[in-house]
C-alpha positions in Angstrom: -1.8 -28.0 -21.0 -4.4 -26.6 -18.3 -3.6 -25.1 -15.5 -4.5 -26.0 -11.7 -7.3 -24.0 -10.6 -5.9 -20.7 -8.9 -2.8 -21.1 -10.1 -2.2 -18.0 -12.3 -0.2 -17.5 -15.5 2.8 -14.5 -15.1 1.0 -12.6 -17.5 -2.1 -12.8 -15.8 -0.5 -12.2 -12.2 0.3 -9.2 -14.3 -2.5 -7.7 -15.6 -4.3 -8.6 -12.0 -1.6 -6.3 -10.2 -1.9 -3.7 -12.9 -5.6 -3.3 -12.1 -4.6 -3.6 -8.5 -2.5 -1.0 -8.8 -5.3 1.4 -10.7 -7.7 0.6 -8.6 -5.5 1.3 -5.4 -4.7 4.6 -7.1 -8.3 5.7 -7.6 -9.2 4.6 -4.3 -6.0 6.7 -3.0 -7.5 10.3 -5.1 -11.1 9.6 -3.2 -9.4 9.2 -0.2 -6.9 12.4 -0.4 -10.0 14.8 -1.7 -11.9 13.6 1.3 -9.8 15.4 3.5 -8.6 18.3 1.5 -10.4 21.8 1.2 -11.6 22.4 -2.1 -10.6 19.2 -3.9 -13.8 16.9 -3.6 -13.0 14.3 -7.2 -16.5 13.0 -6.1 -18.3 9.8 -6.0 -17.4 8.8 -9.9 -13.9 8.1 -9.3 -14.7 5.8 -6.2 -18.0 3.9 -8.2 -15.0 3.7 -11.1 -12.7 1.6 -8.8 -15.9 -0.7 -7.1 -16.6 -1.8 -10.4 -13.0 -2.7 -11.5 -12.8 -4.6 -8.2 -16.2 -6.7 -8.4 -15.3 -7.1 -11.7 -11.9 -8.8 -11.4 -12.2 -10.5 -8.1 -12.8 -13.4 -10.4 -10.5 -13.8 -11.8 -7.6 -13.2 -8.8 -10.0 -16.1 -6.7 -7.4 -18.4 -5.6 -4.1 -16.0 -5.9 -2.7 -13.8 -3.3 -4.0 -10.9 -5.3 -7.7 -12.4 -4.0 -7.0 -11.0 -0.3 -6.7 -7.3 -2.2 -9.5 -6.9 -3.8 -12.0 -8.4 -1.2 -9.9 -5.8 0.9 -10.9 -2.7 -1.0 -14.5 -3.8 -1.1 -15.0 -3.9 2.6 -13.2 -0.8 3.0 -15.6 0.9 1.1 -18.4 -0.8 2.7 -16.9 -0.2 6.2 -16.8 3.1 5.1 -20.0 3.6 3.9 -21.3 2.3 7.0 -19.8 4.4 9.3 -20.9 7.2 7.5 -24.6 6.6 7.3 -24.3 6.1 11.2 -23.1 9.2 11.7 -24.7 11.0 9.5 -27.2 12.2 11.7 -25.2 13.8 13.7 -24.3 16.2 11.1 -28.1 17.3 11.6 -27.4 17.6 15.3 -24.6 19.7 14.7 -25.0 21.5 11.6 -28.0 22.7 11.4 -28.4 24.3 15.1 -25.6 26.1 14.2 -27.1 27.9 10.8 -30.0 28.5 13.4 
């Protein structure tokens, strides 16, 4: 018997919160070592948990879950965003002051 379209199976609800919850986690390391002193996991770790996202919005389309994962994308667009805004001002800043 087939199911309704987005209308999930438990075990699939399942493995969708399991990557949610990976992905959440990975995102969560980027986001701590942005902010502490001498623990920078780099860019890897946050490519790592884009890719688990775009990959599996798919299949959450039409679940609750489907609300999460577009979440995490734009967060990491918004955030990539607001940095190439202000990254000039790091050159305004910065660099006068090695001068």
């Amino acid at each position: 018997m087939e199911q309704p379209q987005g209308v999930l199976s438990p075990v699939q609800e399942q493995n969708l919160q399991t990557v949610g919850v990976i992905s959440d986690v990975l995102h969560a390391i980027v986001a701590v070592g942005a902010v502490l002193p001498g623990f920078q996991p780099g860019v890897l770790l946050l490519i790592a948990a884009v890719v688990i996202d775009l990959v599996k919005r798919d299949d959450a389309r039409g679940s609750w879950q489907a609300s999460h994962f577009r979440w995490r994308l734009r967060s990491v667009l918004f955030a990539g965003l607001a940095y190439l805004i202000s990254a000039p001002l790091w050159l305004v800043f910065v660099i006068p002051g090695w001068i």
